[in-house]
N, C-alpha and C positions, 0 to 999 in steps of 0.2 A: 246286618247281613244275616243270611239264613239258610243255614246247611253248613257242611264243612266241603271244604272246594278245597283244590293244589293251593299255597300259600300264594305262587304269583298269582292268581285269579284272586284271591282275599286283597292283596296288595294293591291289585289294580282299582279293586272295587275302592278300598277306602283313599286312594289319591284321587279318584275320578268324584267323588263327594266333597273330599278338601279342595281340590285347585279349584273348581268350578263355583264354591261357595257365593254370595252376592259381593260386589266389592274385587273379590281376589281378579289378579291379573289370567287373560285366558292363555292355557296352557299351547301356546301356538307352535313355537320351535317344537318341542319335544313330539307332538304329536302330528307334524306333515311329513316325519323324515319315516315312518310307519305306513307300511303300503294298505288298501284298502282291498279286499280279498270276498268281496260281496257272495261272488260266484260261489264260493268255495262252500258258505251257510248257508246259501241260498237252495243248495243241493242237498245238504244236511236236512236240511228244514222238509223239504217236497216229501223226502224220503220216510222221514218222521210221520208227516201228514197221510203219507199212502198208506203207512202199516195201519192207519185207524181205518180206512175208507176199505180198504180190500177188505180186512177182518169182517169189519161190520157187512161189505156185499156177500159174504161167505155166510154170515151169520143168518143171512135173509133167506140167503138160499137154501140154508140146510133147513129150516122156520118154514121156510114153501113147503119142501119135502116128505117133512115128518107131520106136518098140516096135514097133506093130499094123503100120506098114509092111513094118518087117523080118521081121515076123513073113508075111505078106503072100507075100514072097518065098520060102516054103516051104510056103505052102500047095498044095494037089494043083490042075489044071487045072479040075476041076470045083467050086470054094470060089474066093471073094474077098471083099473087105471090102465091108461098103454102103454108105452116105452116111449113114443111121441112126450108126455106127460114130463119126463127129467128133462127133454130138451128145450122145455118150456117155461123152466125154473130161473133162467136167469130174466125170464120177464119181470119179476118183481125186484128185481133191480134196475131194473128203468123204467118202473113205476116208481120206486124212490128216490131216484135221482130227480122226477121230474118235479118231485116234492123235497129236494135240496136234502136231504138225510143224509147223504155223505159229505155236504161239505159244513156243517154246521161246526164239528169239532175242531176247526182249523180257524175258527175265530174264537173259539169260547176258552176259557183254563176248565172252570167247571162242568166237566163231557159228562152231565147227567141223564142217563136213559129216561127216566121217570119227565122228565121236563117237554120230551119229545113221544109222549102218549100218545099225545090228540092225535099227531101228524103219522103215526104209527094206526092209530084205529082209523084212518082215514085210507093206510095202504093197506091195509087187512079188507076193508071194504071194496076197494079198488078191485084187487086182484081176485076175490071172491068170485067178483061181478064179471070178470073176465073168465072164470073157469066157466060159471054157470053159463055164462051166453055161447062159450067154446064146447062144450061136455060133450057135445059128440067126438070129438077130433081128440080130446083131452081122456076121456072116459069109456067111452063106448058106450056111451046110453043115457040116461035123462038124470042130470041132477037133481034131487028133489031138494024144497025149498027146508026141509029140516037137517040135510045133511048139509044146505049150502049155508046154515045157522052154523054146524059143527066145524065147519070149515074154518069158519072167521073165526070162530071164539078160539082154537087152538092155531092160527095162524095170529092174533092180538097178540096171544096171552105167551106163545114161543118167541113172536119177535121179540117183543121184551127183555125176556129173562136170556135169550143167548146174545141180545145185542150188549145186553149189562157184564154180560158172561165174556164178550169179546173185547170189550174196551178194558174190563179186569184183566183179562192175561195180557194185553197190548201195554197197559200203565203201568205193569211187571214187570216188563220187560224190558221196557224203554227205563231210562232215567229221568229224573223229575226235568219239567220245563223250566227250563232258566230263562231268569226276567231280569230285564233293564229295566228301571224303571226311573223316568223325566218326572221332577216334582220338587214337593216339599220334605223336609225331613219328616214331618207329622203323617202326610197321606203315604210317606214308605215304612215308618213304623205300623202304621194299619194296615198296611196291606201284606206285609213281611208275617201280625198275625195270625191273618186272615192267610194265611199258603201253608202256616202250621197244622202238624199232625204226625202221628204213627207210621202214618203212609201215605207222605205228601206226592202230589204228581205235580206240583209246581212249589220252585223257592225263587228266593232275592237272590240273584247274582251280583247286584249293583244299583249304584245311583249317579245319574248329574243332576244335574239344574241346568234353568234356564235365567241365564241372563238378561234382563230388561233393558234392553239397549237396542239401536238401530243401526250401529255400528260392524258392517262388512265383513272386519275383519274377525271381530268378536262371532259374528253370526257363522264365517268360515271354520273357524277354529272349534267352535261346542258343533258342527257337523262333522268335521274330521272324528273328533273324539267320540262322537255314537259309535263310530265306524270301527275305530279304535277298540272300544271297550264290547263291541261286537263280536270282535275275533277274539280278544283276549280274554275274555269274560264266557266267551264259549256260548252265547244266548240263543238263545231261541223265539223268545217272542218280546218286546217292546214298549210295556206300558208306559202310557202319559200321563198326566194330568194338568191339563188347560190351565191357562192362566189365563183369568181376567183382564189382567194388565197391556199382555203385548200379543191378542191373538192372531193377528197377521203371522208374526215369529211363530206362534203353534203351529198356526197351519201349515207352513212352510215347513217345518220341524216334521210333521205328520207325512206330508209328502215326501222328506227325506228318507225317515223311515222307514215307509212300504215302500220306496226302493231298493229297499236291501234285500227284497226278497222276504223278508221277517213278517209274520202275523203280527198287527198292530192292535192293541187294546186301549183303550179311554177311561182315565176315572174322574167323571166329570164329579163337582161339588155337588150340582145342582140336582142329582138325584139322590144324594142325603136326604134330601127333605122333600122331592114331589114323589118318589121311589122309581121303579120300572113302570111301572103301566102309565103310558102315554100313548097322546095320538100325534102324530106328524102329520102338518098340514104345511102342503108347497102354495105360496102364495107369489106366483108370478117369479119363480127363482128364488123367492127367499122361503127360508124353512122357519115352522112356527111349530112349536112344540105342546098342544094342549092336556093342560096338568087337570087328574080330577079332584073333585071339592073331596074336604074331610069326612066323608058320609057313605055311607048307601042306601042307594034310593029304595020307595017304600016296597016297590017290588023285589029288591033283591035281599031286602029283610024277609019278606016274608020265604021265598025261596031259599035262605038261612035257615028260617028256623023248620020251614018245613020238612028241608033237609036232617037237622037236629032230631025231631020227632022220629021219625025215620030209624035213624043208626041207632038212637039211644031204646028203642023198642025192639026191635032187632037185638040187638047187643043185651038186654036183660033176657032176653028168651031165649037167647042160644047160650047165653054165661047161665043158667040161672044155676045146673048141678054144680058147676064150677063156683058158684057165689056162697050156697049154702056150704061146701064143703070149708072155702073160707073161713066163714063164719065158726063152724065150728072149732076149728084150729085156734080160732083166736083165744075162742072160747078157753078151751082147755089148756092153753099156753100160759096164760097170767088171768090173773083175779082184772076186772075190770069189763066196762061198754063192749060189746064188739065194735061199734061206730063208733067215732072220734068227729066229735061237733066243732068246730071251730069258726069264729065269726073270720069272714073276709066282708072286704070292701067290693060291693058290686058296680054294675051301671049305673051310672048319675051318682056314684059316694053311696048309694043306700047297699048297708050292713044285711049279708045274708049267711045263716050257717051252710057253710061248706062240709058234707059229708066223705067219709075214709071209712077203710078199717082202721082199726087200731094198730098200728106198728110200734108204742111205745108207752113204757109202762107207766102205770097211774098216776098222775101229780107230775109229769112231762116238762107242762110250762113254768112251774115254779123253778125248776132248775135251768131254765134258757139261763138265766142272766148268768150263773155261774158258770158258763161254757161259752162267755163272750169270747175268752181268748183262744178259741181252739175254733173259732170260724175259716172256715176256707173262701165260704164268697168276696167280696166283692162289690164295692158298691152301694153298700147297705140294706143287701142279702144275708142270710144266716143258715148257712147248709154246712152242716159235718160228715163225713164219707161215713167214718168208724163212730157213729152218734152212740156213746154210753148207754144212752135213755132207749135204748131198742132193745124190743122183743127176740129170741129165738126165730118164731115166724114172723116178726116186724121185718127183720133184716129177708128173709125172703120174701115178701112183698115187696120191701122196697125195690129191691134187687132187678125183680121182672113189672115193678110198678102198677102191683095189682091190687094195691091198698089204695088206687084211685077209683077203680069201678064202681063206689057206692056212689061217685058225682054223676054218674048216670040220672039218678032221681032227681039229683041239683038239673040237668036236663031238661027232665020232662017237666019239671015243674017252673022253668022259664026261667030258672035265676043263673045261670051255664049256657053258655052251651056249648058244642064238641069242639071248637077249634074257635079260640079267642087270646084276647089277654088276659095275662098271668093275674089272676085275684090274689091280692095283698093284703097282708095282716094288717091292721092299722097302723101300726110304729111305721111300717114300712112303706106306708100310702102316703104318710105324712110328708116322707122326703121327699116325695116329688111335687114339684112346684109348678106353679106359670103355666104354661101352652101344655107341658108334658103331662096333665091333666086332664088333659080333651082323651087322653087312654081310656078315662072313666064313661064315655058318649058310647064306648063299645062292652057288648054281654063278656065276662071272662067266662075262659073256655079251658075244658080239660087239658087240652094239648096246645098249641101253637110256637112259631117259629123257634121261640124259646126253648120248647123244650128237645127240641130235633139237632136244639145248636148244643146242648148240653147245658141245663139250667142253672147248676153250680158256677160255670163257667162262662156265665155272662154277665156281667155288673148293670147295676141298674138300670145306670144310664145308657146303657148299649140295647137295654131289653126294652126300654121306653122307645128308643127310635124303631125296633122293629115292630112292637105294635102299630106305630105310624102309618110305618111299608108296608105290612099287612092291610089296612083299611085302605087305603091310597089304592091297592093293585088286588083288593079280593074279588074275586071268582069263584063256585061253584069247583072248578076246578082246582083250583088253589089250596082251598078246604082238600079235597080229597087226597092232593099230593102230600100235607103236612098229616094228613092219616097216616099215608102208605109210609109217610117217612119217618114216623112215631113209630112203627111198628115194627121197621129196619134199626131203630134206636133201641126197641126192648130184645129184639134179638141179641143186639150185642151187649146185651149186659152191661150198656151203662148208666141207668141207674142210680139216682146219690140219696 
């Protein structure tokens, strides 16, 4: 369980995990004589869902607003905005409605702005398109095609950050989302991790199981109890996770569910291992799920790496004051390299030096071994928060992570590149075995999901499966969101 809840709500959570155990008799007296009060969550819930959906149409609007102002400011002497103009503003909320943007966060836990970009530069372009073709009625005079540039880029670049800005004071406000959660003991420990944090907006309220049986009475009794641990439990939204066994019983179980009026969520097994990016394919009524192969095709390598070229040229020439002052610092901090060579394991097993500054002082690797027992990783990772072996400016580099910039040249010189998996030290490349290998068929990359999840804090064998879901589901776009999201990770300073 997860969070601290009234002690009846803990109570109910862990009887509703014991009675319903495989084997145990279903708890059927005790829970028909409990009325079923759907209505009553079902209102709770609407009510929750609205404060995201209004926020965000507010966020849009003031995003229109302060767009057309700025936009405003580059119009020629003879143009200005009209009053007509504000009453026009709630257009771009049904341009996003018609693009689902408000109802997306009433099925997700994860209400990530950044995930919903595309569909965001999609209404920025929309609504553009609607002023320029409107501008008489809108302006009083002729939009030109470079302020109806300025228009988008501060209508993109506002939605964003006040939609992020709205669903933060909304997730503040509100209490975290309590979940039930249908399953195994193992998929509610994962998932119970997985809802941890500083500032969680979803915990564990609860568990049952599902009984494998075809039995009536059994099947009556574990739907009373959802209902049951519904009210008592105080929930909000309903995770499952399918069972191979008796999926007639799921489905049925699924339709119980969204009866309650509750957001229903799935954690299927099956996307452990093909990830998210699929295609659905209706075949005559029936649904076929197309998984893609371990790879990417040859065009979207090269579109990888062309991308690579790109940032990491960019990025030396807008760092480069910033690099040499580096340099310097290291310089004069301790005796030793300013760069720190170290061999990692690359694509296909071939051994390449990985470039840094130096963060730690000379003769580093001869003391790992005597600092086994003060490892914090996990997994048969080796990371220390408070590492001895660090410099004065080591520990600030590490801190803002800018003892990685010298992997820019790893980069351009094709043995990297900006977003991949983790290159591993040999000791460490070793323990991974069998299939979890095929990690080595992909370039390691400065950044990747691992390190946006916090890289101390992911064991191995957790980081092996995300390089998977990475190749499985990469995009162009995907790469750019684990940028933006490495760069939200250096802001806060966490860093190991």
């Amino acid at each position: 369980m997860h969070g601290q809840k009234p002690s009846s709500h803990q109570a109910s959570a862990a009887e509703a995990t014991e009675t319903t155990r495989p084997g145990a008799p279903p708890p059927i007296a005790r829970v028909v004589e409990l009325p079923i009060k759907e209505g009553l969550r079902s209102a709770e819930i609407l009510r929750r869902h609205a404060a995201y959906r209004r926020s965000l149409a507010l966020a849009d609007m003031v995003a229109a607003g302060l767009a057309l102002a700025i936009c405003a400011g580059f119009l020629s002497a003879n143009d200005s905005l009209r009053l007509v103009t504000l009453l026009a503003l709630p257009l771009i909320v049904v341009a996003g409605k018609l693009q689902q943007l408000y109802d997306r966060d009433e099925l997700v836990l994860n209400k990530s702005t950044i995930d919903e970009a595309p569909r965001l530069f999609q209404l920025a372009t929309l609504y553009t398109l609607l002023v320029f073709v409107f501008d008489d009625h809108l302006i009083g005079g002729t939009l030109s095609s470079g302020e109806a540039v300025w228009l988008w880029i501060a209508l993109f670049g506002l939605t964003l950050v006040l939609r992020w800005l709205a669903r933060h004071l909304v997730s503040r406000a509100l209490p975290p989302e309590r979940c039930l959660f249908v399953g195994s003991d193992d998929a509610a420990g994962r998932l119970s991790s997985k809802l941890g944090g500083d500032n969680p907006r979803a915990e564990l309220a609860g568990r049952m199981s599902l009984s494998a049986t075809s039995d009536p009475a059994v099947i009556e009794a574990e739907r009373r109890l959802l209902h049951e641990l519904i009210e008592r439990l105080e929930v909000h939204r309903v995770v499952i996770e399918p069972a191979q066994e008796t999926p007639q019983q799921v489905l049925a179980f699924v339709r119980e569910a969204k009866a309650t009026g509750l957001p229903v969520s799935l954690l299927p097994r099956a996307l452990d291992v093909i990830g998210s990016s699929i295609e659905i394919d209706h075949l005559d009524g029936v649904t076929l799920l197309g998984v893609r192969r371990f790879d990417m095709s040859r065009s979207s390598k090269v579109v990888k790496r062309a991308f690579d070229l790109c940032g990491a040229v960019l990025a030396l020439i807008s760092l480069a004051p910033l690099l040499a002052i580096i340099a310097v610092l290291v310089k004069l901090d301790t005796q030793g390299s300013v760069i720190f060579r170290q061999l990692r394991v690359g694509r296909d097993g071939v051994a390449f030096e990985m470039w840094k500054f130096r963060s730690m002082v000379s003769g580093a690797d001869e003391q790992k071994a005597g600092l086994r027992a003060r490892n914090e990783a996990t997994g048969g990772l080796f990371k220390i928060v408070d590492d001895p072996r660090r410099t004065y400016i080591g520990r600030l580099l590490r801190r803002y992570c800018l003892d990685e910039l010298p992997q820019l040249v790893n980069v351009l010189r094709g043995e990297m590149s900006l977003i991949g998996p983790r290159p591993l030290v040999a000791d460490e490349d070793a323990q991974i075995l069998g299939m979890d290998r095929r990690r080595l068929a992909l370039t390691p990359g400065m950044t990747g999901p691992w390190q946006i999840l916090g890289s101390a804090r992911v064991p191995m064998a957790e980081m092996v499966k995300l390089d998977y879901l990475y190749v499985t589901g990469w995009s162009l776009w995907t790469d750019m969101k684990i940028l933006l999201r490495t760069v939200g990770y250096v802001v806060r300073r966490r860093g190991v």
